[in-house]
C-alpha positions in Angstrom: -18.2 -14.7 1.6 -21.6 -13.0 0.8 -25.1 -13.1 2.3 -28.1 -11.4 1.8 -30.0 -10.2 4.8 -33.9 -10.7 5.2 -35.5 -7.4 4.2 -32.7 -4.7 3.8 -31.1 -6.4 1.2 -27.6 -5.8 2.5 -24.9 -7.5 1.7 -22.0 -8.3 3.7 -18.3 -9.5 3.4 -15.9 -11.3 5.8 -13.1 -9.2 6.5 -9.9 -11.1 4.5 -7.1 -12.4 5.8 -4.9 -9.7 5.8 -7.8 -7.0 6.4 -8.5 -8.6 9.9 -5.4 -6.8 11.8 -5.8 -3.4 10.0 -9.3 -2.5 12.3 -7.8 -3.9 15.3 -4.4 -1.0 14.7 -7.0 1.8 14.8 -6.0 5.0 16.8 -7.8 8.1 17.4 -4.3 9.3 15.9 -3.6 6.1 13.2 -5.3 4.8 10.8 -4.2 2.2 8.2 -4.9 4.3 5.4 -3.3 4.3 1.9 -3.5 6.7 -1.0 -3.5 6.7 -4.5 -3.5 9.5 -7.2 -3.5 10.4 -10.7 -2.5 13.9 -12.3 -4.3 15.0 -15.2 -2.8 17.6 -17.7 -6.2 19.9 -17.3 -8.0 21.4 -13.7 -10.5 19.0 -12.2 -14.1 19.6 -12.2 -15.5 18.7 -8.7 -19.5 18.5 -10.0 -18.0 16.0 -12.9 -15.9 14.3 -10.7 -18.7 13.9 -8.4 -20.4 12.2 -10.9 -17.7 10.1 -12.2 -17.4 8.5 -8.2 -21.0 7.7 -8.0 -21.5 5.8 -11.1 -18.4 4.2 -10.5 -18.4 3.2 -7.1 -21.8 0.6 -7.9 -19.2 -1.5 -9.6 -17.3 -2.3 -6.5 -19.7 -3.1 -4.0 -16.7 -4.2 -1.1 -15.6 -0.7 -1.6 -18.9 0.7 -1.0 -19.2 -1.0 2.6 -19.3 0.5 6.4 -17.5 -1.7 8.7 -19.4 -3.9 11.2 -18.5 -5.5 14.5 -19.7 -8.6 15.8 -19.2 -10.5 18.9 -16.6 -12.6 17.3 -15.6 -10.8 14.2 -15.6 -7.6 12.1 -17.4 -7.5 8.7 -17.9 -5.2 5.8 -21.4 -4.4 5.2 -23.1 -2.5 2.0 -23.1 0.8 3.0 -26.0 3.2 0.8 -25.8 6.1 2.9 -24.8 9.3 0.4 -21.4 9.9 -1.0 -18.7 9.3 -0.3 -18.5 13.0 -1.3 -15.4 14.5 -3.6 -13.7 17.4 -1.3 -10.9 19.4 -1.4 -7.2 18.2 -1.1 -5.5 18.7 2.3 -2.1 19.4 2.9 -1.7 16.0 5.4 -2.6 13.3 3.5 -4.1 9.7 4.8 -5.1 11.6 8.2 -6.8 8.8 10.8 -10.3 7.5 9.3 -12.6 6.5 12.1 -15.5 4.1 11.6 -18.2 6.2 11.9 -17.1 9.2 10.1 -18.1 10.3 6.9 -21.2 8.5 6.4 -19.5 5.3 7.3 -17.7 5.2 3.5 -13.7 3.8 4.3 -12.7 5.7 1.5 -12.6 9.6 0.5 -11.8 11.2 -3.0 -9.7 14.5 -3.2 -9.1 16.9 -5.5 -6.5 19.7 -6.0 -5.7 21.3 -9.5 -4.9 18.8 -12.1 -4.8 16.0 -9.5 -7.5 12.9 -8.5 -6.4 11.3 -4.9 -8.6 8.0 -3.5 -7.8 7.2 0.0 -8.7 3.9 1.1 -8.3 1.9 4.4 -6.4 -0.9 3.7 -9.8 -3.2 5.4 -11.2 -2.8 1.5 -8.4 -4.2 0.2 -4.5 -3.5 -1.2 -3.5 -1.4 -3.7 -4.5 -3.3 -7.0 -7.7 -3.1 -6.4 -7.6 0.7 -5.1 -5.8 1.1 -8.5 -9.0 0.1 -10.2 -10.9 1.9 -8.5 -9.0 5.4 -9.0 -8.9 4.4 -12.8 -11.9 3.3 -13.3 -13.4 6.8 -11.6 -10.7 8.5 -13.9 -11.7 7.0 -17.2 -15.4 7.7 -16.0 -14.8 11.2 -15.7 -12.6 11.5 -19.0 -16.1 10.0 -20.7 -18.3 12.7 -19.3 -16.0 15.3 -20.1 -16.7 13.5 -24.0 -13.0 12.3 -24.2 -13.5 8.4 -25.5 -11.8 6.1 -23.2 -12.1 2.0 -23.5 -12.0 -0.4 -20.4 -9.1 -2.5 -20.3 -6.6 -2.9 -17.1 -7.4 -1.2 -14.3 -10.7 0.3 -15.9 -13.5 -2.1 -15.3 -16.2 -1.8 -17.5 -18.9 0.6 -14.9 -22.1 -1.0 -16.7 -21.2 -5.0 -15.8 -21.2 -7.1 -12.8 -18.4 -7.5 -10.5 -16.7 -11.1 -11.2 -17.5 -13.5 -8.2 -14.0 -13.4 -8.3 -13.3 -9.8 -7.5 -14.5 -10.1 -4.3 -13.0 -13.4 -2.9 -10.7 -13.9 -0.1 -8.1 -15.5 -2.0 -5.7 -16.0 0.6 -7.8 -19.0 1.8 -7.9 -20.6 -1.8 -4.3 -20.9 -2.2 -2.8 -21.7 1.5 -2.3 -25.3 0.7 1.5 -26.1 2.0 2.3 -29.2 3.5 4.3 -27.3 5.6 4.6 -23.7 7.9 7.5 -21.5 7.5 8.3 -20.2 11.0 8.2 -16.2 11.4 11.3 -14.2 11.5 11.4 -12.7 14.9 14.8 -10.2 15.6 14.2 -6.6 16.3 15.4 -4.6 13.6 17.5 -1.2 13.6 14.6 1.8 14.3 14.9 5.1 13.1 15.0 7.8 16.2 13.4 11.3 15.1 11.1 14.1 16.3 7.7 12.9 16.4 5.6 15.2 14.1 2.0 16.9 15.9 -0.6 14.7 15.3 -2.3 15.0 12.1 1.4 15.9 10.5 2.2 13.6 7.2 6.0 14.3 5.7 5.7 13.9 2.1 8.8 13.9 0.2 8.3 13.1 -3.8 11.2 12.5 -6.2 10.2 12.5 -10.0 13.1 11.4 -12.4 13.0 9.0 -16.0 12.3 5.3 -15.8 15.1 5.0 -18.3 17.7 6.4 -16.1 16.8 4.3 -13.5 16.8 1.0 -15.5 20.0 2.2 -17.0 21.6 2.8 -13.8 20.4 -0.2 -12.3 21.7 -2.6 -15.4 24.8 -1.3 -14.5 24.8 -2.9 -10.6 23.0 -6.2 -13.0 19.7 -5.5 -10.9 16.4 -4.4 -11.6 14.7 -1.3 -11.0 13.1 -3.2 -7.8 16.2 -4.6 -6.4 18.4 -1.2 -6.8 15.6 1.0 -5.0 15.5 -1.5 -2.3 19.3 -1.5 -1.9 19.4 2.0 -1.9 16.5 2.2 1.2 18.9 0.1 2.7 22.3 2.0 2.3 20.2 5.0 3.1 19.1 3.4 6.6 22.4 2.2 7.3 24.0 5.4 7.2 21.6 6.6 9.3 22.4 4.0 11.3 26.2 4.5 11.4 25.9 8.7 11.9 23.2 8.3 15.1 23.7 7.5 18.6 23.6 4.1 19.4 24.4 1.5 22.3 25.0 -1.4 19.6 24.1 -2.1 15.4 21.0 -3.9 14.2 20.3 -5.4 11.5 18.4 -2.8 9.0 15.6 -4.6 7.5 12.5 -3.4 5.2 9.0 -4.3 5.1 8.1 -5.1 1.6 4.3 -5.9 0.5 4.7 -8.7 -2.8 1.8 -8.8 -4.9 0.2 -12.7 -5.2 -1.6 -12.0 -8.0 1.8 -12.4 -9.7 2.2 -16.1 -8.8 -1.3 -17.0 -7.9 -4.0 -16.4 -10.4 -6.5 -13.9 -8.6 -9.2 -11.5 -10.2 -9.7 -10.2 -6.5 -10.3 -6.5 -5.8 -9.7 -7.1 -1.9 -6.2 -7.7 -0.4 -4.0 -9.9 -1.9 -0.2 -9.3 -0.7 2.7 -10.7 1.8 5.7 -9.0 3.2 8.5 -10.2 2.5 12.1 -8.3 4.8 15.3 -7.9 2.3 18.0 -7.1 5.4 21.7 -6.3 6.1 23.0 -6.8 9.3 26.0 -4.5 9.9 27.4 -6.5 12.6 28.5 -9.0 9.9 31.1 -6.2 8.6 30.6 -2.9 6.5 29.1 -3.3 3.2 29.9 -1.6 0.0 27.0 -0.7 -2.0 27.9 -3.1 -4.6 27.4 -5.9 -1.6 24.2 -4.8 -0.8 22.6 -4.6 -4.2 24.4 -8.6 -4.9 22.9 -9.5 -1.6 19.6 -8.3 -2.0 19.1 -9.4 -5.9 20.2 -12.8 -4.3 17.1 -12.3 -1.6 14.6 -11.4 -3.7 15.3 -14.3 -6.6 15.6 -16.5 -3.4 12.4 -16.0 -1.8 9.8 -14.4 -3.7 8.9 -17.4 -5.5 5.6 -19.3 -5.6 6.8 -22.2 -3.5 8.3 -19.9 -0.7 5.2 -17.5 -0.9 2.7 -20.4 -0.6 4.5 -21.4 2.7 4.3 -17.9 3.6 0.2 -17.7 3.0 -0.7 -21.3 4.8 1.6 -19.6 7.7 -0.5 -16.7 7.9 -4.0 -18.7 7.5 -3.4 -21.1 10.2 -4.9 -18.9 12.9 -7.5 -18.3 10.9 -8.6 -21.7 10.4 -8.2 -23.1 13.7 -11.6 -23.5 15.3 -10.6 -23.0 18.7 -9.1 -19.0 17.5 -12.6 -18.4 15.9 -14.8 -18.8 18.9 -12.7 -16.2 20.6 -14.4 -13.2 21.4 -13.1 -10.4 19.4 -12.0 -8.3 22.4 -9.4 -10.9 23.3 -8.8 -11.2 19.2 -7.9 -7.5 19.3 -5.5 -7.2 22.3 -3.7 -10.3 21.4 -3.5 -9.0 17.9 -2.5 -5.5 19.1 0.1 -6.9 21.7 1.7 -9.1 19.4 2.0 -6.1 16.4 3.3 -3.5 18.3 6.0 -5.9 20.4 6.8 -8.1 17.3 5.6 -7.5 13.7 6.5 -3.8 14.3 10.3 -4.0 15.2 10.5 -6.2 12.7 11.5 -3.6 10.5 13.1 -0.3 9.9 10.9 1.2 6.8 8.7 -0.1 4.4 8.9 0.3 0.6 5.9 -1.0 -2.0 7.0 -0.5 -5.8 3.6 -1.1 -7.9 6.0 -1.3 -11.0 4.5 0.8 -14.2 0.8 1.4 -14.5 -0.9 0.6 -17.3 -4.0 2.4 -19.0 -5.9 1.9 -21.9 -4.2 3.7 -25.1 -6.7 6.5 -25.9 -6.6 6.9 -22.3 -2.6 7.8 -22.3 -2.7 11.2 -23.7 -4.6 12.5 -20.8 -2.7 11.7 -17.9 1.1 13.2 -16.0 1.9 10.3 -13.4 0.8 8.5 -11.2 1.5 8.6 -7.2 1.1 6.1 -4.2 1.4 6.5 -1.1 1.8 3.9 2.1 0.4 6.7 4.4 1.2 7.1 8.2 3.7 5.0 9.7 2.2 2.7 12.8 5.5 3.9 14.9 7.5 6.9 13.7 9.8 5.8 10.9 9.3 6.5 6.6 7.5 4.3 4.4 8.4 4.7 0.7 6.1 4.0 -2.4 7.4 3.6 -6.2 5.2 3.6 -9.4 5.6 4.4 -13.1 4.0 5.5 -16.1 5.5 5.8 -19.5 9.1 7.4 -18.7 8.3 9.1 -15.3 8.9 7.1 -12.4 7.6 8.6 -8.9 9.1 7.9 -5.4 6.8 9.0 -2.4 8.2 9.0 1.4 5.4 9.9 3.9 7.0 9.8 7.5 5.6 11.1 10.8 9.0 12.0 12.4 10.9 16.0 11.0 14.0 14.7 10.5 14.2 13.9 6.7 17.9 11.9 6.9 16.7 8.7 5.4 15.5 10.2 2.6 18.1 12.2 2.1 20.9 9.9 2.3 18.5 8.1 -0.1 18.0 10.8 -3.1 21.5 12.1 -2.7 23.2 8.5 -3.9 20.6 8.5 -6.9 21.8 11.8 -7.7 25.7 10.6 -7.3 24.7 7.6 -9.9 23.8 10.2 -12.6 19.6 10.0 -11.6 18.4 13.6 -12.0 15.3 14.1 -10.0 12.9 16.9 -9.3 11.7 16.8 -5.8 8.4 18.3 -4.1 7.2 18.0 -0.9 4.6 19.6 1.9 7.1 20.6 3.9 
């Protein structure tokens, strides 16, 4: 929701469903922060850039917000302070962002080389709608460097007007089941490591060809999807089986599923629900065959528009009870917080987000490498993993807070033993 202020003119946004936890997570050391990036094939031009950013940025007016508290709630409010600014890259990505930083602006643009990085926090919304954003800054930029680019996609046209759409909660439009699934609530298996100094992101890349990957996973009958996500589990389960441990968990991943697939939704803001593809070692030992069958079953299973539907009127129940919103938000938060770091937390060992291949417009194509994402610092010290395509280069990006790098190797090392070659950069 929307409402001009008296005099100022200022807009401001209720906070969506999903964005109402991120705010009440924030550390001096975390921050639920995300990134996005794009690699051109030529050196990036900081002035140009600069001005690519602020013509596009008026096109997504909940992305040009400072957060707000009230005595009851957080909102987003227009935020017309300059910048945000374009800066150079950093070696630690998706570093803490507090509130009152940088002019206010939840979101920061790097550069570095050939490369074009948006960091958002996830308040503004998920990573569709940071996807337009980066693209639609991107295809900007191509135009004042005189390249032609059309809108189309993820590149919104800079001279209209946001659809009414675009900025909707539209988690509260579609939570309309007669009936409330119940949360999972078992502690899954954790990874132990070496916390890294604060400030210290892990970034392990692999880059290898979409084709091979589809090829190999036709082969286990599974799609690209469904084979990562049974690998991230082998990987955790033989890290798992080679630590220290008083008894086996279940290994389970956090994995965000976009709506907009099953629920018709223009919005910008966020838009996603987790769903936790599992194996539970205590049931027996699992052959990698088992764990791809199990997990295709999963996914075709429960990521469904009946079964996500549930999933959203779960999550918007609080929400809507009357009683919750007259709570002041101090209470809000430590109830939140409590219930995040002793549940919602253990309720996983990773987390893996696959945005499936990026489209651009055509004349748009020739200009670009890849694409990468990032799901940025870990709440607790584990590895997230991200997954995204364009044309035949498929990128997998594993930020983790902990020096030990056995997950992800246990994870790139049975690619590479199913024919997968991959190129692999890092920080480190």
């Amino acid at each position: 929701m929307a409402i001009n202020k008296k005099n100022d003119r200022k807009i401001w946004y209720e906070l969506d469903l999903s964005a109402i936890v991120y705010p009440t997570l924030q550390r001096r050391d975390f921050s639920s922060v995300y990134r996005l990036s794009v690699v051109l094939k030529e050196t990036i031009d900081p002035e140009i850039l600069q001005q690519a950013v602020d013509i596009s940025l008026r096109r997504f007016p909940t992305y040009k917000v400072a957060i707000r508290k009230g005595l009851f709630w957080r909102y987003l409010e227009t935020n017309n302070r300059p910048g945000p600014f374009v800066q150079p890259d950093i070696k630690n990505p998706c570093m803490p962002m507090p509130f009152k930083a940088n002019n206010r602006y939840l979101i920061r643009i790097y550069y570095h080389e050939c490369r074009i990085a948006l960091e958002a926090h996830h308040s503004l919304g998920d990573g569709t709608g940071g996807m337009c954003v980066l693209q639609t800054i991107t295809a900007v930029y191509l135009r004042l460097l005189g390249h032609s680019v059309s809108n189309g996609g993820f590149v919104l046209d800079v001279e209209g007007q946001p659809d009414p759409e675009e900025l909707e909660d539209a988690y509260m439009r579609y939570a309309n089941a007669q009936v409330r699934p119940p949360r999972p609530g078992e502690k899954a298996y954790r990874v132990r490591g070496t916390k890294e100094p604060f400030y210290t992101l892990n970034i392990i890349d692999g880059i290898m060809s979409v084709k091979q990957v589809m090829a190999v996973a036709a082969k286990y009958n599974a799609t690209i999807t469904e084979y990562l996500n049974s690998v991230l589990l082998y990987a955790l389960l033989q890290k798992q089986y080679h630590d220290w441990h008083r008894k086996l968990r279940s290994v389970k991943i956090a994995m965000p599923v976009n709506l907009r697939r099953f629920f018709p939704s223009k919005t910008l803001r966020n838009f996603i629900t987790m769903v936790y593809p599992s194996i539970d070692p205590r049931l027996g030992e699992y052959t990698f065959d088992e764990i791809v069958i199990h997990v295709r079953n999963y996914m075709r299973y429960y990521i469904n528009e009946k079964f996500l539907r549930g999933d959203i009127t779960t999550n918007a129940a609080t929400q809507r009870n009357p009683f919750i919103r007259v709570v002041p938000l101090f209470i809000k938060d430590f109830t939140v917080r409590l219930f995040y770091t002793k549940v919602q937390d253990r309720n996983s060992s990773a987390g893996l987000t696959n945005m499936g291949a990026l489209k651009v417009p055509e004349d748009m194509k020739p200009y670009i490498e890849r694409f990468d994402i990032y799901m940025g610092q870990p709440f607790s010290s584990r590895t997230n993993c991200a997954i995204a395509s364009f044309e035949d280069t498929l990128t997998i990006n594993f930020a983790s807070s902990i020096k030990e790098a056995d997950v992800e190797r246990y994870f790139f090392r049975k690619l590479v033993k199913d024919g997968i070659h991959i190129k692999i950069e890092s920080n480190r």
